[in-house]
VOPAGU-2260 file (C-alpha; in pm, 1 decimal, decimal comma):
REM VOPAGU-2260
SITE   aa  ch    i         X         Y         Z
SITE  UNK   A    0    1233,4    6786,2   20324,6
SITE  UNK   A    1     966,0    7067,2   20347,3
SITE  UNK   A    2     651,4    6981,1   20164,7
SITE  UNK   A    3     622,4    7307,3   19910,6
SITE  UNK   A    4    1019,7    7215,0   19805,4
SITE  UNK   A    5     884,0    6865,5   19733,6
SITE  UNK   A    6     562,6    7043,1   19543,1
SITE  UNK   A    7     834,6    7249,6   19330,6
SITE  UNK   A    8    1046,4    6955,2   19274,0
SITE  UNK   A    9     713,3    6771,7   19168,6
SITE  UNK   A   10     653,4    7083,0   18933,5
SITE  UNK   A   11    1020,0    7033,2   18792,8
SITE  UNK   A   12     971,1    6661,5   18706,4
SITE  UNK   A   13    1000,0    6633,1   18312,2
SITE  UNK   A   14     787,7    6395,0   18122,3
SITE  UNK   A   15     488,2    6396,8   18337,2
SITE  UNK   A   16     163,4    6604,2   18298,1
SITE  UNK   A   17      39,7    6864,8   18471,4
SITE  UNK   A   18    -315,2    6674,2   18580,2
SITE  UNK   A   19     -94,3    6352,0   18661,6
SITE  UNK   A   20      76,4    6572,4   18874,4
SITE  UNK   A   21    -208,0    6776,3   19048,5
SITE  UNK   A   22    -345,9    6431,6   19152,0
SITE  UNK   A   23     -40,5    6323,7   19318,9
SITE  UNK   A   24     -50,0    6610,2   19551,1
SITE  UNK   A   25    -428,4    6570,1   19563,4
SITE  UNK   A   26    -316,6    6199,6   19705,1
SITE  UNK   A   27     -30,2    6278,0   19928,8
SITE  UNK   A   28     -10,9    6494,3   20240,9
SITE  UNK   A   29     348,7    6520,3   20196,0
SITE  UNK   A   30     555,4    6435,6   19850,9
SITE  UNK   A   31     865,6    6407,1   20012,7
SITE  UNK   A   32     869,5    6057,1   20062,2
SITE  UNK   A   33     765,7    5997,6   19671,3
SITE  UNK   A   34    1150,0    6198,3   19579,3
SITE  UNK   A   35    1315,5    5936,8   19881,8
SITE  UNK   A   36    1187,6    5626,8   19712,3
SITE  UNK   A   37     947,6    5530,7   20019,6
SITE  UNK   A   38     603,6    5563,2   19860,5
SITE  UNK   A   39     584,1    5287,1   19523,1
SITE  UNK   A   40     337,7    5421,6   19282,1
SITE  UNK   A   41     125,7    5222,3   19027,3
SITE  UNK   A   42     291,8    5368,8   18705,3
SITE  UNK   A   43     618,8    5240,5   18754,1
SITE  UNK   A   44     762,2    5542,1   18467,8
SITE  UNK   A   45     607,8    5835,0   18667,7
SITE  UNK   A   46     787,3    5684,4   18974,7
SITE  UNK   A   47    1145,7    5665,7   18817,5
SITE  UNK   A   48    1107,8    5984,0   18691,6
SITE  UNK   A   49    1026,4    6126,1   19016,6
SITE  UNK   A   50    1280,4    5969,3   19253,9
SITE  UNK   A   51    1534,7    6004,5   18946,5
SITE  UNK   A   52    1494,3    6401,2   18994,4
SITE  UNK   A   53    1844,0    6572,5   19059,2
SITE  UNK   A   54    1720,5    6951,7   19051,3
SITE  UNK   A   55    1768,7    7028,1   19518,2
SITE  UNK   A   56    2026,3    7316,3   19408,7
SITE  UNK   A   57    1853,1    7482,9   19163,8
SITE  UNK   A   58    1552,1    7506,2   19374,5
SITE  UNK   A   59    1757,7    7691,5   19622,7
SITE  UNK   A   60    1937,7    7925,6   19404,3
SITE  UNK   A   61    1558,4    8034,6   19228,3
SITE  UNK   A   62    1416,0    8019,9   19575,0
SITE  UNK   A   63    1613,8    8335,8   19646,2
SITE  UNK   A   64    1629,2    8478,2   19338,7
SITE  UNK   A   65    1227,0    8476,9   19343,5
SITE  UNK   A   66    1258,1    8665,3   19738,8
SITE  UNK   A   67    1522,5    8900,4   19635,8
SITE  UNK   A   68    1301,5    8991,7   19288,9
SITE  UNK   A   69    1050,4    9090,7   19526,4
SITE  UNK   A   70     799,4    8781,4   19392,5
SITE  UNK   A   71     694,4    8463,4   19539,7
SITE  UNK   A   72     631,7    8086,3   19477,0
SITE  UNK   A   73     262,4    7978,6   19527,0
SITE  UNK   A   74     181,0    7629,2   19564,1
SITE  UNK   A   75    -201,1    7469,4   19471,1
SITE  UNK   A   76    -176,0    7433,6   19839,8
SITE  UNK   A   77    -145,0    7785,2   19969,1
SITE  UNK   A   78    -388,6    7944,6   20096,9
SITE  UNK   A   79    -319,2    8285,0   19883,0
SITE  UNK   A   80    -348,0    8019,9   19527,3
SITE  UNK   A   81    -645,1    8159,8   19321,5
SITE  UNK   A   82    -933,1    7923,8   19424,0
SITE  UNK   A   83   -1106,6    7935,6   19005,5
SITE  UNK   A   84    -730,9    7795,5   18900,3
SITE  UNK   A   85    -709,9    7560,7   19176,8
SITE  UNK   A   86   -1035,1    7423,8   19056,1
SITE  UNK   A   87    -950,2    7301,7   18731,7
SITE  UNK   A   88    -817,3    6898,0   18654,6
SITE  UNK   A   89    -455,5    7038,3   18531,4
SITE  UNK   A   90    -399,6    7346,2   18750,4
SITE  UNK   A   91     -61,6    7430,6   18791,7
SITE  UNK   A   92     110,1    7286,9   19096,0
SITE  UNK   A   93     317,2    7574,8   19107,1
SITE  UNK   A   94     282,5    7951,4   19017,8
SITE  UNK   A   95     540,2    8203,2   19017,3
SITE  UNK   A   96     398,3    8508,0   19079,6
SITE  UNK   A   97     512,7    8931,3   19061,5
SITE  UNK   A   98     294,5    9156,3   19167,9
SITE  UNK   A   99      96,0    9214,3   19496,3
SITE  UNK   A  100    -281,5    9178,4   19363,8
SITE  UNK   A  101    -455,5    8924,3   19526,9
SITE  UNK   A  102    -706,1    8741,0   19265,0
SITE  UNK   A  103   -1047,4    8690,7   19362,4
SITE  UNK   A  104   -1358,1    8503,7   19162,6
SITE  UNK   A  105   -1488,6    8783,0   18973,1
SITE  UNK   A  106   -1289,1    8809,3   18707,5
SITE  UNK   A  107   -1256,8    8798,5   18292,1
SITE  UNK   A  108   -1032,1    8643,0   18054,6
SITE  UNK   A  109   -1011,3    8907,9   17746,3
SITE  UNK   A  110    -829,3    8785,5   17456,2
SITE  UNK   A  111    -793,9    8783,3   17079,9
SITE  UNK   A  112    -576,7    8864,8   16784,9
SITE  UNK   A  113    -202,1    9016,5   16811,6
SITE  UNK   A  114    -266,1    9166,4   16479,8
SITE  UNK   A  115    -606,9    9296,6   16575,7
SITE  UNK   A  116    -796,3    9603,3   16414,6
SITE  UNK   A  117    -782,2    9882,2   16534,2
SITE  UNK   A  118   -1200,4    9858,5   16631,0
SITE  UNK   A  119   -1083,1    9600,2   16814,6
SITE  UNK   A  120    -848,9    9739,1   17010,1
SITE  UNK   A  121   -1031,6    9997,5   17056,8
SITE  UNK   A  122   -1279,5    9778,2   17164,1
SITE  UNK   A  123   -1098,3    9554,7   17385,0
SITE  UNK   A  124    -957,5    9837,7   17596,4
SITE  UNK   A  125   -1349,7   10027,8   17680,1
SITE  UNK   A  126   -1456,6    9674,6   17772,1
SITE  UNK   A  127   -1156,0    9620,3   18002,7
SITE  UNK   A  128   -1168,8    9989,7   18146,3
SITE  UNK   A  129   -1589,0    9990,9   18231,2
SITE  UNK   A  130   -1575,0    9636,5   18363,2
SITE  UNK   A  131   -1233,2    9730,0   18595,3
SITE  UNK   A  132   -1444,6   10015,3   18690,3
SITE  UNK   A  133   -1670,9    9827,4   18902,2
SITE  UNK   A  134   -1400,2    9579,1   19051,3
SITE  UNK   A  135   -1366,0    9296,0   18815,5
SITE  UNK   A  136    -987,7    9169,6   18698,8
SITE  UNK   A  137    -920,2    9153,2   18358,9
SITE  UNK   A  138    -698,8    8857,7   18253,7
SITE  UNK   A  139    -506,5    8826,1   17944,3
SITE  UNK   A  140    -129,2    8675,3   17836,9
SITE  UNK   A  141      48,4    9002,4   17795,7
SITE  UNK   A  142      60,5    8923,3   17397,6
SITE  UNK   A  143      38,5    9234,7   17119,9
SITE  UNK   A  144    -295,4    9313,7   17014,6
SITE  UNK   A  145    -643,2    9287,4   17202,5
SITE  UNK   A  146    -429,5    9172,1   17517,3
SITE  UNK   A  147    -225,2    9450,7   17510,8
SITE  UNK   A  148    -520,6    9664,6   17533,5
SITE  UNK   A  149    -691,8    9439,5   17755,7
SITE  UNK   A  150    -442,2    9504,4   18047,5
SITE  UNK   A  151    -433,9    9885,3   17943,6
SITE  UNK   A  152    -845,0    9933,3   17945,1
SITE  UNK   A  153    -797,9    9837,7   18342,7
SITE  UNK   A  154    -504,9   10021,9   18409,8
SITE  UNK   A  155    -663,1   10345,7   18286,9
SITE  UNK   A  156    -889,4   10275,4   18562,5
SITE  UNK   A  157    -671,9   10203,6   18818,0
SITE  UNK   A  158    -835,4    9880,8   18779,1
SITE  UNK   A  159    -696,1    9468,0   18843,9
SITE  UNK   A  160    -560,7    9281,1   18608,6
SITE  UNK   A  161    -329,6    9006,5   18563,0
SITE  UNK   A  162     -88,3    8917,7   18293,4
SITE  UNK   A  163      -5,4    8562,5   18236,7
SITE  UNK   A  164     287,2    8454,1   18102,0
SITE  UNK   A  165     424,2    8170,6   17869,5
SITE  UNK   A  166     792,0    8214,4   17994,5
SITE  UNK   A  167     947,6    8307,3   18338,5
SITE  UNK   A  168     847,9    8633,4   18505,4
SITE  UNK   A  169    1170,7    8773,7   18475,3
SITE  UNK   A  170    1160,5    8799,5   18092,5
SITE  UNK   A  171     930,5    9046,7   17928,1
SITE  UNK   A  172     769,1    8889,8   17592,1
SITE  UNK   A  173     740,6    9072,3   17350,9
SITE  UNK   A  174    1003,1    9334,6   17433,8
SITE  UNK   A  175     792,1    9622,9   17296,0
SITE  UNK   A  176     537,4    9625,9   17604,4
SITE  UNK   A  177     802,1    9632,4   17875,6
SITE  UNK   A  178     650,3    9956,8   17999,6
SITE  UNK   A  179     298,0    9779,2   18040,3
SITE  UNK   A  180     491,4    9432,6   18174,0
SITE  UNK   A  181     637,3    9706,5   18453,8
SITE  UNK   A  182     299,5    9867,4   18502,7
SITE  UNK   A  183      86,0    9555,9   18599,8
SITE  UNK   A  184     389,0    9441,2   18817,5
SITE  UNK   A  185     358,2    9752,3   18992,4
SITE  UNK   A  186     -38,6    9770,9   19003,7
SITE  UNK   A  187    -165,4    9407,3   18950,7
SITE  UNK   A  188      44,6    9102,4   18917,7
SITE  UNK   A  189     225,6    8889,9   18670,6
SITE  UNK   A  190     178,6    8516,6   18695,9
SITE  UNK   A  191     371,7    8226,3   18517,6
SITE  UNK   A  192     407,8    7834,8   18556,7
SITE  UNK   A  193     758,7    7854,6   18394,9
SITE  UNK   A  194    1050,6    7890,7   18593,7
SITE  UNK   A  195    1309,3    8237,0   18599,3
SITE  UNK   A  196    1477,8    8204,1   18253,6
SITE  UNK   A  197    1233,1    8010,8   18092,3
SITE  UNK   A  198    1214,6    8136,5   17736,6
SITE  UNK   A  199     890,8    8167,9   17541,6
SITE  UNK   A  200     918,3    7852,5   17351,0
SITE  UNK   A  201     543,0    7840,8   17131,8
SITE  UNK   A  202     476,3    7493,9   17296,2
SITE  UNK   A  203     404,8    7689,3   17664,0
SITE  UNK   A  204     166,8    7956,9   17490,6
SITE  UNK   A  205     -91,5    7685,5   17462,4
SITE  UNK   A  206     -34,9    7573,1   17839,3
SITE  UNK   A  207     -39,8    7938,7   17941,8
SITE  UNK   A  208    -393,4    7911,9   17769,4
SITE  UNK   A  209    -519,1    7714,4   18004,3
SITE  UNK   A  210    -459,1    7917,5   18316,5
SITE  UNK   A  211    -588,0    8252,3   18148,7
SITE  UNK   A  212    -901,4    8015,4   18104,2
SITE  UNK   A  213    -865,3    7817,9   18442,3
SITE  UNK   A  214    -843,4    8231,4   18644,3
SITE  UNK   A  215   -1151,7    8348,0   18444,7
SITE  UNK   A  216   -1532,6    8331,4   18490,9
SITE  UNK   A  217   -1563,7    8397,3   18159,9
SITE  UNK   A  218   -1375,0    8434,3   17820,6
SITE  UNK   A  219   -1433,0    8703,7   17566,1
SITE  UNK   A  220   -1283,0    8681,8   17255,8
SITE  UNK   A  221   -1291,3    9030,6   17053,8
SITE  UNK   A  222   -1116,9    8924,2   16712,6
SITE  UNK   A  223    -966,3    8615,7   16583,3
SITE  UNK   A  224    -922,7    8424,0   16291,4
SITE  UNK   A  225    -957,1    7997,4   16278,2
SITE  UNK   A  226    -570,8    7971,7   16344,8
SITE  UNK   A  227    -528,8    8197,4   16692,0
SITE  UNK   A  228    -487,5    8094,6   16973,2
SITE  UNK   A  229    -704,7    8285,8   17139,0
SITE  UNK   A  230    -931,0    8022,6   17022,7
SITE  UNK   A  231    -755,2    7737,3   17223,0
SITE  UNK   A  232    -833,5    7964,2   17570,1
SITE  UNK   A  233   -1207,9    7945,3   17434,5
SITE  UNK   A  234   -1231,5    7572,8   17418,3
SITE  UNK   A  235   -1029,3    7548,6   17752,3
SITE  UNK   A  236   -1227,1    7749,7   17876,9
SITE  UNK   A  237   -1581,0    7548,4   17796,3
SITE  UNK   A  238   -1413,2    7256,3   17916,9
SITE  UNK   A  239   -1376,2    7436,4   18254,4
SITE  UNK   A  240   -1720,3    7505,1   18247,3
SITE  UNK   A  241   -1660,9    7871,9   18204,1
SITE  UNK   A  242   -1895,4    8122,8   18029,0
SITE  UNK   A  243   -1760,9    8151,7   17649,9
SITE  UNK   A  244   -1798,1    8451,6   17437,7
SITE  UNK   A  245   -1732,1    8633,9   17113,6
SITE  UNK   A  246   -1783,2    8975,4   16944,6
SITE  UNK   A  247   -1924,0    8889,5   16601,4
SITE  UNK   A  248   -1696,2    9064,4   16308,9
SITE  UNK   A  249   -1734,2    9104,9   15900,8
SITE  UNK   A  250   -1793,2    8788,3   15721,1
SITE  UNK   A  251   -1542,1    8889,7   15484,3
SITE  UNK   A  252   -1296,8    8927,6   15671,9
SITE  UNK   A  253   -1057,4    8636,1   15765,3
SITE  UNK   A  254    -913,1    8806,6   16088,9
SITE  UNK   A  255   -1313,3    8746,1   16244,5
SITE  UNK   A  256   -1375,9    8374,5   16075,5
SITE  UNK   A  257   -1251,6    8268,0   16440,5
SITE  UNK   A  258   -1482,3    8473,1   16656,8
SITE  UNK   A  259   -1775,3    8436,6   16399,2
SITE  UNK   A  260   -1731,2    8057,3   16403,8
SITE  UNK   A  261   -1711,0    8056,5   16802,8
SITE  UNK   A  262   -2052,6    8235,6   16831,5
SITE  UNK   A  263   -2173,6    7979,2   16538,3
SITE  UNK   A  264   -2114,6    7691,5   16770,4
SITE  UNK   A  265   -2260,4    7823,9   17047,6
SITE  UNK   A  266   -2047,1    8129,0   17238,8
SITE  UNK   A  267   -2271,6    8405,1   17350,8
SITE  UNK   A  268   -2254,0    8700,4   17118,1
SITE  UNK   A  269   -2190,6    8997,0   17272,1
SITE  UNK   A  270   -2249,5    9343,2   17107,7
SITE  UNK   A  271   -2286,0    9533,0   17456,7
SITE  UNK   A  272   -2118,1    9526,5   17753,3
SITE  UNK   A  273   -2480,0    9423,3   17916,9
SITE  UNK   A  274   -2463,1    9106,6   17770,9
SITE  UNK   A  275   -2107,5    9015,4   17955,2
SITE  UNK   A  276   -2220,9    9163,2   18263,0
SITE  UNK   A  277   -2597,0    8949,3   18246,4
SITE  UNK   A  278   -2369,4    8662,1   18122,3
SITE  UNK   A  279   -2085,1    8661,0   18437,6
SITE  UNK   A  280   -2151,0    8892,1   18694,7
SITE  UNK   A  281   -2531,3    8984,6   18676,7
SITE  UNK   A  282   -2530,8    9018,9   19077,1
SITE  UNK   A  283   -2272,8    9331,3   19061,1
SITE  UNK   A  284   -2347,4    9701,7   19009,3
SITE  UNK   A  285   -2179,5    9818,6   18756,4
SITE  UNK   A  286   -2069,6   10161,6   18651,0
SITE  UNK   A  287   -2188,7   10208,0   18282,9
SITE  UNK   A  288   -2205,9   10479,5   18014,5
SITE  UNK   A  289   -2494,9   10688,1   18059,7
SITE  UNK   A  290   -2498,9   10804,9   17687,6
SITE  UNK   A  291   -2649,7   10501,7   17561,7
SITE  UNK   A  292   -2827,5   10662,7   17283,1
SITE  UNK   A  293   -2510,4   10695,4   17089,4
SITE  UNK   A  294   -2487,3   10503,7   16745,8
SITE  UNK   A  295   -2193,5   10304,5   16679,8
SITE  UNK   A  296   -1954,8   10551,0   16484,1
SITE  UNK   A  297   -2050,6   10810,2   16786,7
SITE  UNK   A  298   -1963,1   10521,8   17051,8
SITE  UNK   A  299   -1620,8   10499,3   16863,0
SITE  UNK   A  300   -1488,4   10841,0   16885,7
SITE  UNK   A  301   -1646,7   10817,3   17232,8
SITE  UNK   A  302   -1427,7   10574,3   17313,6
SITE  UNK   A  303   -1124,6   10755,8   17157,0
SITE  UNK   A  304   -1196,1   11047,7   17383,9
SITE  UNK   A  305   -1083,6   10977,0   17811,2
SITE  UNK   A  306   -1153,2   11194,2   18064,8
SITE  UNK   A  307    -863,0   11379,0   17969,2
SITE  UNK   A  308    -839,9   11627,3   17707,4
SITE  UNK   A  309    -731,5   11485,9   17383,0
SITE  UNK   A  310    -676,5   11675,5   17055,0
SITE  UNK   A  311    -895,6   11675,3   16765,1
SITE  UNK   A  312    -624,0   11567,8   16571,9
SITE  UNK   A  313    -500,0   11267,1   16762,5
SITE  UNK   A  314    -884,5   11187,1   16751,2
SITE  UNK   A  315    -898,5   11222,4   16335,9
SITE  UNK   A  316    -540,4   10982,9   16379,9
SITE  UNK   A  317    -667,2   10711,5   16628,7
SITE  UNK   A  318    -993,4   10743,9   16475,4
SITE  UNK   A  319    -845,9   10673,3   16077,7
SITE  UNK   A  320   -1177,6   10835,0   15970,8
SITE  UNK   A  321   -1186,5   11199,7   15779,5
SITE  UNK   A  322   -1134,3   11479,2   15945,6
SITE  UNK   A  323   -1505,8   11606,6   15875,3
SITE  UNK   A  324   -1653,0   11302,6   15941,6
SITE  UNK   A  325   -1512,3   11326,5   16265,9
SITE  UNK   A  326   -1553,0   11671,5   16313,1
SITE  UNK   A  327   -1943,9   11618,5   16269,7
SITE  UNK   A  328   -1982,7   11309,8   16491,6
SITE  UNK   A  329   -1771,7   11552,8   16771,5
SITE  UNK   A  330   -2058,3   11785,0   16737,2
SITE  UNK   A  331   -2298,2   11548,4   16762,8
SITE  UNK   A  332   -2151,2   11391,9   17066,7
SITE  UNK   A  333   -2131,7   11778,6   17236,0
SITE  UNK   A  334   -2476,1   11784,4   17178,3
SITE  UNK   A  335   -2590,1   11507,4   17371,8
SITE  UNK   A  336   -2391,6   11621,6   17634,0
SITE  UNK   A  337   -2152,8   11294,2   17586,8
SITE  UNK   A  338   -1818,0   11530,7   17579,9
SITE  UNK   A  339   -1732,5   11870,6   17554,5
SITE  UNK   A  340   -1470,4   12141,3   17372,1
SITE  UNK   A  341   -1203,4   12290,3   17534,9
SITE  UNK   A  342   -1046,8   12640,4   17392,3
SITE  UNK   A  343    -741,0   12503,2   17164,9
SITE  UNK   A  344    -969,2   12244,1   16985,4
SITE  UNK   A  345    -945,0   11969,9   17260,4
SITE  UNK   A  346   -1198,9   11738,1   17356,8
SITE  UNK   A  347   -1273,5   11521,8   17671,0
SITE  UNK   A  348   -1638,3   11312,3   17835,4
SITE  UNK   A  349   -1842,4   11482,2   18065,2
């Protein structure tokens, strides 16, 4: 029996947990003889449960549905298994994984509310785009909200990021960002524990926490209230030794009592992108924003505004701020040389 169909079959073991597991392959060179019955273990249960296993066909059959999809089956033992992951007490033994971006150390878990503002959306998706800029992959779970826009901030700079699933790779959840599930399969990758078909039952969210935590160097939550789950990834992620933060948000509002309780108990507030990059990667260049004099409504419609021309109008939508109000922090943004008019009434950065 070849060792990484043994490491599957290990994977594919109900009833035992995923450290319990990453220590048996820690302990044996090969599992095979665990599934034959020739290796006795100390916990008699984990051992009857492992040479009870019956699953040698449908290992096959997924084997080469995963080629023919174009994916792959990483073990914690291959070499091309991201190192940060591999690190933690209850990586994974096995990842599926779509996509052909290879995941290095520098990277960032961004996550946070699916029912988000839309600051902080806004928000998540200029931190994702300036730190993608300079090389760093964003991480998120492919949820609505701030990780949505997480994974769209890096793709607007043809940027890395990775989208981590709680169900198999072949099933797109939610539905709605389909488009954006095909776009980081084609430009980054898409990364699950859970087999093809696995549906996204709410007990694997919580386990897919753990790897968005277990990839990253750091976790930045941008909104979240005391019940997401965004704030499970946080803790993981402090357990893992990783660098924790938050973006502080109104005190009356119960959709920031997460993030503002994070930062309470220690998380590093963040209210510039300096602080992330002095907090993770302070030995990178990065490329930032040389209008730095702007004040924050200026830095939002900044934000709103790409290096493509945009409308006034779809700024005054996106923006949900009066048209004159906008109109006069669009002049104000011309004259610090931040962006300029084009004939028509369009807009875009210098």
């Amino acid at each position: 029996m070849d060792d990484k169909v043994a490491i599957i079959a290990l994977h594919r073991v109900e009833g035992i947990g995923s450290a319990i597991k990453r220590r048996l392959v820690d302990m044996h060179e090969n599992l095979a003889p665990l599934f034959l019955g020739k290796v006795k273990l100390g916990d008699d249960r984990v051992y009857k449960k492992i040479v009870a296993f019956k699953g040698w066909k449908d290992i096959d059959r997924d084997m080469k549905k995963i080629s023919d999809m174009g994916a792959e089956i990483l073990t914690i033992k291959d070499r091309e298994y991201p190192d940060q992951l591999r690190n933690i007490p209850d990586a994974p033994i096995v990842m599926y994984k779509k996509g052909r971006l290879k995941i290095g150390a520098d990277t960032i878990a961004i996550v946070g509310s699916r029912a988000a503002s839309f600051e902080s959306i806004n928000m998540a998706e200029k931190i994702a785009q300036t730190l993608s800029s300079s090389g760093i992959t964003v991480i998120s779970g492919l949820a609505r909200g701030v990780d949505a826009a997480a994974h769209k901030g890096a793709l607007k700079e043809k940027g890395k990021t990775v989208g981590v699933l709680g169900c198999g790779i072949d099933i797109c959840y939610p539905a709605e960002n389909r488009p954006l599930f095909k776009k980081i399969e084609e430009d980054g990758c898409i990364l699950s524990e859970y087999g093809l078909g696995e549906p996204p039952l709410p007990h694997h969210f919580p386990m897919r926490n753990r790897i968005i935590a277990g990839l990253s160097k750091g976790v930045l939550v941008v909104e979240a209230s005391q019940r997401s789950g965004s704030l499970i990834t946080a803790r993981l992620g402090l357990e893992y030794g990783r660098e924790v933060m938050a973006i502080p948000g109104n005190i009356f509002d119960e959709g920031y009592r997460g993030t503002n309780s994070l930062i309470k108990q220690g998380a590093k507030l963040i209210d510039g992108i300096e602080d992330i990059i002095t907090a993770c990667f302070s030995g990178l260049t990065f490329k930032m924003d040389k209008h730095v004099d702007l004040d924050n409504n200026e830095r939002y419609i900044y934000g709103i505004i790409g290096s493509t021309k945009i409308h006034v109008d779809e700024v005054v939508e996106k923006s949900g701020m009066e048209t004159k109000h906008v109109m006069a922090i669009l002049t104000n943004l011309e004259l610090k040389e931040a962006i300029k008019g084009i004939p028509g009434g369009f807009y875009l950065r210098i």
